[in-house]
Structure formats: structure tokens, C-alpha cells
C-alpha positions in Angstrom: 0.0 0.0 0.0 1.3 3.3 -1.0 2.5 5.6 1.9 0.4 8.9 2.1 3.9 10.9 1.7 4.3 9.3 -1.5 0.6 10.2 -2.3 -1.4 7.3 -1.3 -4.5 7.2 1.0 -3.3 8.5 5.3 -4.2 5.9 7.8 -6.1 9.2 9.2 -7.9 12.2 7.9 -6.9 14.4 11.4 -3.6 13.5 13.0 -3.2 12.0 16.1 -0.9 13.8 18.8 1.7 11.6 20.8 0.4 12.7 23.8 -2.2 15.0 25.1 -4.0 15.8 29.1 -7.5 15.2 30.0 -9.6 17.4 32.0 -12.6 17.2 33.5 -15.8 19.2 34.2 -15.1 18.0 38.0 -11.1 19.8 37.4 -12.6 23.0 35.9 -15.1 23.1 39.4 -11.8 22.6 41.4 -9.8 25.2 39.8 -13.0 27.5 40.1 -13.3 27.4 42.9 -9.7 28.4 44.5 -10.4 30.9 41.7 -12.8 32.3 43.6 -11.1 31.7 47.3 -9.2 34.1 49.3 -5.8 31.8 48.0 -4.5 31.8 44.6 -1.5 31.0 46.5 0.2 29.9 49.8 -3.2 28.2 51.0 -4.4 25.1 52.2 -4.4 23.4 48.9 -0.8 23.1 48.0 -0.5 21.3 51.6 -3.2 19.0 51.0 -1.8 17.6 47.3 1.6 17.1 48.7 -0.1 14.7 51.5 -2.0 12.9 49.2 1.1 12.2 46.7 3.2 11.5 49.8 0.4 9.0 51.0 0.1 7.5 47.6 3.7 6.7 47.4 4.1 5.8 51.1 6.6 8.0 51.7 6.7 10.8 54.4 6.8 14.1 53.0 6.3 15.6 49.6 7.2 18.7 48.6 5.4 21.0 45.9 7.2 23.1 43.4 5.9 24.9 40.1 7.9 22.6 37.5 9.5 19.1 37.7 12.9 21.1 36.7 12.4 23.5 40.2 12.1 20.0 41.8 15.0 19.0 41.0 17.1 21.9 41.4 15.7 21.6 45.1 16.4 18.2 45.2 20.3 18.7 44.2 20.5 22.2 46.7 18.9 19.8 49.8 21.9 16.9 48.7 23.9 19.6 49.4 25.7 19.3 45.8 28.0 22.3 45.2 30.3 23.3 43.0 33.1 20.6 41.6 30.9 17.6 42.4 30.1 15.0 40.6 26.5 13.6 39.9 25.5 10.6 37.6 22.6 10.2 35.4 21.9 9.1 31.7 21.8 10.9 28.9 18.6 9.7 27.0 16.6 12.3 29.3 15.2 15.4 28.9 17.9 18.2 29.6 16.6 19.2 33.1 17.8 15.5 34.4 21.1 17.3 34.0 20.6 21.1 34.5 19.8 20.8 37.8 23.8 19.8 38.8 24.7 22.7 36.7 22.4 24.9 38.8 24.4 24.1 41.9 27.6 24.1 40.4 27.7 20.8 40.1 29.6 18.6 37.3 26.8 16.0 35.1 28.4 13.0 34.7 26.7 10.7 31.7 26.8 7.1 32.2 25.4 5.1 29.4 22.4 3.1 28.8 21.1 -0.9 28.4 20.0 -1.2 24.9 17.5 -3.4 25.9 15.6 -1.7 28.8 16.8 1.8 27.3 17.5 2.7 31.0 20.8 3.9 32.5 23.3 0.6 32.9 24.2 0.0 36.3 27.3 -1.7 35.2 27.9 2.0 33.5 27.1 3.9 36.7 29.4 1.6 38.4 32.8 3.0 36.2 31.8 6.5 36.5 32.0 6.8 40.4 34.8 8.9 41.6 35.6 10.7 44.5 34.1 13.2 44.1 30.5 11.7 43.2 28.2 13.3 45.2 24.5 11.7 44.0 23.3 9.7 40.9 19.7 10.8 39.3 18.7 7.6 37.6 15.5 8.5 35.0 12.9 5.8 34.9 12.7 6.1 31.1 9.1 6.3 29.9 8.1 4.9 33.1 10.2 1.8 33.7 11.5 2.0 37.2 15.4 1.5 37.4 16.9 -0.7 39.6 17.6 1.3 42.4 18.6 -1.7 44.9 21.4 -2.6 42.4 22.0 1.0 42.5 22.6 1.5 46.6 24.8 -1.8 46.0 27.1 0.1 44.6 27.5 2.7 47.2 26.7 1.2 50.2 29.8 2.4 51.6 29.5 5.8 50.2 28.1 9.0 50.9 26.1 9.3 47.5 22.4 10.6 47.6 20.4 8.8 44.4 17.5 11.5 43.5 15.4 9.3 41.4 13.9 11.4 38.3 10.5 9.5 38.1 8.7 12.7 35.7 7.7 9.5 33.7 6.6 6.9 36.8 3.7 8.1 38.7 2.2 5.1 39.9 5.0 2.4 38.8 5.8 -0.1 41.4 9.6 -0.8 41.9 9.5 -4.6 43.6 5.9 -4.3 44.0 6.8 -1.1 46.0 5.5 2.1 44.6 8.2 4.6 42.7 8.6 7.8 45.1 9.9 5.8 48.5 12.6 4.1 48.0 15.3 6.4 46.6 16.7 8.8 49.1 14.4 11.5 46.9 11.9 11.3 43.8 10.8 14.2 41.9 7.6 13.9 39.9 6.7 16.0 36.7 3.0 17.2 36.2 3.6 18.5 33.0 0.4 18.2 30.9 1.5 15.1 29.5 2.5 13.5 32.1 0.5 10.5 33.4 -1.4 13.8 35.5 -1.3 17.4 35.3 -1.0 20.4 37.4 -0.9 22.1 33.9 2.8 22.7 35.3 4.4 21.8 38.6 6.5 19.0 40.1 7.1 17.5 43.5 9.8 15.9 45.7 8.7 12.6 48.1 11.3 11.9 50.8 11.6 10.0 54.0 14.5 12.4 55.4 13.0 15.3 57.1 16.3 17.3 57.3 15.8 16.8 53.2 12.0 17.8 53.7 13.2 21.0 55.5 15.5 22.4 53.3 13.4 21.5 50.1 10.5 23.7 51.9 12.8 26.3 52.5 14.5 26.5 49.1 11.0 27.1 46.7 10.8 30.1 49.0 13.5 31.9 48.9 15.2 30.0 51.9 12.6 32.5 54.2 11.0 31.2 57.3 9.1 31.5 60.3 10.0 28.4 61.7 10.6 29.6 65.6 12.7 26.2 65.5 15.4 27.9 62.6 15.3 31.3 63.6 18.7 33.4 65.2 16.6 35.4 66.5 13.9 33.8 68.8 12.3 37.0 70.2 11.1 38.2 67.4 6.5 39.1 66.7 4.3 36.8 64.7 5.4 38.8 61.4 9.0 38.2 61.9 11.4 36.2 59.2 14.2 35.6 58.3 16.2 34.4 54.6 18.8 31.9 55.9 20.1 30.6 52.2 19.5 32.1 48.9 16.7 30.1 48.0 14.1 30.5 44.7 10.4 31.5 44.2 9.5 28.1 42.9 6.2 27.5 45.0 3.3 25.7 43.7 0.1 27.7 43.0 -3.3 26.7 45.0 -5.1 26.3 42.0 -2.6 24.4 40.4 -2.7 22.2 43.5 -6.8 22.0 43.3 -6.1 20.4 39.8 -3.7 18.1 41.0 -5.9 16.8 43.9 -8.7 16.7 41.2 -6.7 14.2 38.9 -5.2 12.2 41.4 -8.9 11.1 42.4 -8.7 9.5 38.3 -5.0 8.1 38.1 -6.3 4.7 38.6 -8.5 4.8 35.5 -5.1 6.8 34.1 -3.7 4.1 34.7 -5.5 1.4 33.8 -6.6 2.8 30.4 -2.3 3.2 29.7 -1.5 -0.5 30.7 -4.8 -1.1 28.2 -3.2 0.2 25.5 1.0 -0.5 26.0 -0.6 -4.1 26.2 -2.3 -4.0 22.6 0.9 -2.0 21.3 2.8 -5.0 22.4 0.8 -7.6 20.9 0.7 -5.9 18.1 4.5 -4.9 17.5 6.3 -7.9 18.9 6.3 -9.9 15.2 6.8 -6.4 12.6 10.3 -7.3 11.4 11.9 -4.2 11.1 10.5 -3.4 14.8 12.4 -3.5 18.1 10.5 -3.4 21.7 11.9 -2.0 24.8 12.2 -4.6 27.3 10.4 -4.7 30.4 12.3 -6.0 33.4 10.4 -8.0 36.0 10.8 -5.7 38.8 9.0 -3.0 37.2 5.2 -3.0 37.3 5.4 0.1 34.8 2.8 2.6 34.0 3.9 4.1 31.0 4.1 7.7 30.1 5.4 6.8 26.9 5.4 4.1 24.3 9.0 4.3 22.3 9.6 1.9 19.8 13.1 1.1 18.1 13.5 1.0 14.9 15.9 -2.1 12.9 17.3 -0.1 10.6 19.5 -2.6 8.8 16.7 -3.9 7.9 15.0 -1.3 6.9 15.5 1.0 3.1 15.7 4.4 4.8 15.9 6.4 8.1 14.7 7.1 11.2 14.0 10.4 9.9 12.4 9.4 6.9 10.2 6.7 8.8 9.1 9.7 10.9 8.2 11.8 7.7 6.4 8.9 6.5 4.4 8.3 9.4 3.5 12.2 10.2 2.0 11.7 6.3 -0.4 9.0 7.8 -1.8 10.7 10.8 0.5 9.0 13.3 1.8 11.7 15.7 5.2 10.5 16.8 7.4 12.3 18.1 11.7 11.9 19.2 12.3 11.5 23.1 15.2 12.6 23.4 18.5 14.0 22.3 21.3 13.1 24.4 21.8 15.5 26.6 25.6 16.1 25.8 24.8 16.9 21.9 23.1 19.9 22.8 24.9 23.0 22.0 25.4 24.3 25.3 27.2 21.0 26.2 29.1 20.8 23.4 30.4 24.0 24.7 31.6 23.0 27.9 33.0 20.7 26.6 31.7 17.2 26.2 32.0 15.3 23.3 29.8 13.4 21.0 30.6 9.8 20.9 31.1 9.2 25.4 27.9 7.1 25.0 27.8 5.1 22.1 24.7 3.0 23.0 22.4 6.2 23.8 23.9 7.6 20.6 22.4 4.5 19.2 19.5 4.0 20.5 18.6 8.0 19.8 19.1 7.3 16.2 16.5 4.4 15.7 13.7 5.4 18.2 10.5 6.7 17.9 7.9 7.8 20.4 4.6 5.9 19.6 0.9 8.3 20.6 -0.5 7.1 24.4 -2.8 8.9 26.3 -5.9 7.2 28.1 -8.0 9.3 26.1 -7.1 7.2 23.2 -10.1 4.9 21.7 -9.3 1.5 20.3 -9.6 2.9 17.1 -7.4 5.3 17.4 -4.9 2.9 18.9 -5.4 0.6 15.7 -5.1 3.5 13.4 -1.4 3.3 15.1 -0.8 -0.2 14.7 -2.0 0.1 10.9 0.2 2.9 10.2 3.3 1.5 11.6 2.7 -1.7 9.7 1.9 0.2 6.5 5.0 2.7 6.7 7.7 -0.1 7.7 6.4 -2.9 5.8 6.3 -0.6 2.7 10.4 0.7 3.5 11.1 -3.1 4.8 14.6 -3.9 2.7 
């Protein structure tokens, strides 16, 4: 069957995003009504959303910011990560996986990836630890935990903080565990296309409340009233004090009203994404000229996104060509992501192409398949049949 960018007949008259947020009549009412409250900001709300991820993960605390990249920049200020050290992650992340060391004045260190579960090796980690590694921020790539517990084995005699980046595994359980307890800190993205949305916003989960305290005090500027941190105890109820240079990186209430909003749906989030990475994988595991991302046993993953690789040798043309081919159809893909280091700005403090051939690989063959639970099955088919139409055409 001709392809549509050759002028044949699309798989779809209107295209189909990769990803795209639901909301509700009941998370318009929310946000109307904090709207209408005395708090757009510094209320009750933003209190009450952190408890409920915090409960929902199991952990302790949880601590609100407005983006998942604030999160983390918090996250690497409360490990205490300053200039000249050293933190790990991958490089098949979005950029702020990294940024956040440079915010501190730290150094990103990129340790390379499994080609099979396109998550950061261990093995990898494991040659890049100096000493002066201060914390590793293993990514759970599209929502496939990372095995953290191989992880701490490698610095169980170390003073090395892992801050898990889990923007893409809300709701993924780790060893039937849920992601968000069991590294030392998890940030969470509620970007709208994450599995839920604050429209933006992120959040740390902890179990350390000296971590808890300074993650508080950083999205505000490092300003208390906390009697307990004050040098001066005598002062009235108006009194504060700025003990760090902190940010303005607090969480609106009505973004918070959303969030609570969602959270009462993740589990039909939830269930309507395993739905649909489970008909993707039916579908995909026998297209030759298709590669799936493996799925270790210890990860009961929620997906926030379906990547497929492409086998290009056995394939006529390339990954950009494929993508072409299946924007022509309808199909929305979409790239995630550019190693990190290959970005201009890396390139220019100096790292070099080529330090991790396997995520060098792997960015050159993948794309990003559409998943969002308000999918129907026949959009989800229109994907299948477009896939199978574009690489069964280009198939050497």
C-alpha cells in the first residue's frame, strides 16, 4: 500500500498527537473554585496535594514546586551538591535531568544506557563513580523503574544521595513497592503530558526530614518563620528571616486544586495506559523491522510513553524518513530525546559526541509511539496500521 507521503491514502484524515492531558468538568469546578477563594497561593491546597502524593507513594513528606525542573534543582541544593561535584545520570533524558547539577555548580556526569531496557546501565554507573561523586539521578525512562537496589549496591559504603527522576513513573511499582519511596528522593513531573497534570508543577517525596526541610525552604526563597530555625527567637508573629539564597519556585493553589482533582482518576489513568501498551505490544512484537523495549520483571510500569526502536539494517531508509512517513499518515510520533551532551550548550563546555555510544544508538532508531488514556481503540489501531503500513512498505 502506497504511503500517504508518497501520495497514497493516510491511515487518518486528522492527526493524532503523541500525547495530550484530559480534564474534566469535575477539574474546571476545582480550579473554580480556588479561583474564587481568598488563596490563589500559599493556602491550604498546595499542603493537602503534597499529602495525598506523599500517602500515595508511602513515603513521608512531599514537597510541591511549580515545575518538575524546580524540583530537582531543590532536590540537588537539599543533597547539598556544590560546586566541583560529581552527579551521575543518563543521557537519554530530557535536559533538566542534567541542568539541575549545573544549577548548583555541580559537574553532570553521563553514564550510558542498556540497549534493551533503554535505562541507565548499572554496570555504567558503576565506572563512573569517583571521589568526588556526590549523587546519581537515575531517570525511569518512559516509566520503567530502574533498579535502584542494584543501585545503593554500589555505594553502600559511600556518601552518595540517588535522587530518582520519576517525571515519567507516577504510579509504577519498583519490587511491588510504589516509585517515590525508596530512593533517598523522587521528583515527579505534572507537566500536561505526564500521566497527571497540574498544567505545570513537580514534586519531591522523601523520608528524610532534614531533606524535607531544606526542600521547603529552598521554593521560598530560603525565608522562614519556623521559631525552631530562627537566630533570632524574640522576634513578633510577622518576623522572618532568609537563611540561604533560596528561589520563588512555590506551587500555585489552584494548580494544587487540579492536582488533587486528577489524582482522584489516576487509577482509570492508569489502567486505560497498561490497556493500551498491552495492545501496542501484541501488536508490535512480530513487525520485522521493529524493536520493543524490554520490560524487566521488577517494574510493574505505568507508561508515560510508548518508544519503539527501529531495525534499521533492515530497513530502506531512516529514522527520519520513517518519521516523515508516518507524520503523512496521521500518526503523531514524536523523538524522546537527544542526548543530553549533543546539545549545544554541552558541546560548549566541553563534552563530546561519541562518550555514550549505546544512547547515541539507540537516539538514532527510536521513535515515540501516541499514548494517552483518552485514546479509543480505534485510534490505537489507526497506530498499529500505520506502523505496519510505513515499515512494511520501507522493509529492505
Amino acid at each position: 500500500m502506497k504511503p500517504a507521503i508518497l501520495g497514497g491514502i493516510p491511515t487518518r484524515k486528522e492527526a493524532l498527537p503523541y500525547a495530550k492531558q484530559y480534564i474534566d468538568d469535575e477539574d474546571c469546578i476545582a480550579v473554580n473554585e480556588i479561583l474564587k477563594s481568598d488563596f490563589l497561593t500559599t493556602g491550604p491546597k498546595v499542603k493537602e496535594f503534597e499529602e495525598i502524593i506523599a500517602n500515595y507513594v508511602g513515603a513521608k513528606y512531599a514537597v510541591a514546586f511549580s515545575n518538575g525542573t524546580a524540583a530537582l534543582h531543590g532536590a540537588c541544593y537539599a543533597a547539598g551538591i556544590g560546586v566541583g561535584d560529581e552527579v551521575i545520570t543518563t543521557p537519554m533524558t530530557f535536559a533538566a535531568s542534567a541542568n539541575c547539577v549545573l544549577y548548583t555548580g555541580g559537574i553532570p556526569v553521563f553514564a550510558d544506557i542498556d540497549l534493551n531496557t533503554f535505562n541507565i546501565d548499572v554496570k555504567e554507573i558503576e565506572k563512573k563513580i569517583t571521589n568526588k561523586t556526590k549523587a546519581i539521578i537515575p531517570v525511569d525512562y518512559t516509566g520503567q523503574a530502574v533498579d535502584i537496589d542494584a543501585i545503593k549496591g554500589l555505594i553502600k559504603d559511600r556518601d552518595i544521595v540517588i535522587i530518582g527522576d520519576g517525571a515519567h513513573s507516577l504510579g509504577t511499582k519498583y519490587k511491588e513497592t510504589k516509585v517515590g519511596f525508596v530512593a533517598d528522593m523522587t521528583m515527579f513531573s505534572f507537566h500536561p503530558v505526564k500521566t497527571i497534570t497540574t498544567g505545570e508543577g513537580g514534586i519531591i517525596t522523601t523520608n528524610n526530614e532534614e531533606y524535607h526541610t531544606k526542600l521547603i525552604n529552598f521554593r521560598t526563597h530560603c525565608i522562614t518563620r519556623d521559631i525552631n530555625q530562627l537566630e533570632n527567637k524574640d522576634g513578633g508573629n510577622w518576623y522572618y528571616e532568609q537563611l540561604d539564597l533560596g528561589f520563588n519556585y512555590r506551587m500555585t493553589d489552584f494548580q494544587a486544586a487540579l492536582g488533587i482533582s486528577q489524582m482522584k482518576k489516576l487509577d482509570k489513568f492508569i489502567a486505560r495506559r497498561k490497556e493500551i501498551v498491552s495492545r501496542y505490544n501484541e501488536a508490535f512484537k512480530d513487525l520485522d523491522g521493529i524493536i520493543l523495549q524490554k520490560n524487566e520483571d521488577y517494574s510493574d510500569t505505568v507508561n508515560h510513553l510508548y518508544v519503539l526502536r527501529l531495525d534499521l539494517d533492515k530497513l530502506k531508509i531512516d529514522r527520519k524518513e520513517i518519521y516523515n512517513a508516518l507524520i503523512a499518515e496521521g500518526i503523531g510520533v514524536h523523538v524522546h530525546y537527544i542526548p543530553v551532551y549533543w546539545h549545544p550548550y554541552y558541546q560548549k563546555l566541553g563534552y563530546k559526541k561519541g562518550s555514550c555510544p549505546k544512547a547515541e544508538e539507540l537516539y538514532n532508531s527510536i521513535l515515540t509511539v501516541p499514548l494517552y488514556p483518552t485514546m479509543t481503540d480505534e485510534d490505537v489501531e489507526d497506530v498499529i496500521n500505520g506502523f505496519y503500513k510505513i515499515i512494511n512498505y520501507y522493509r529492505k
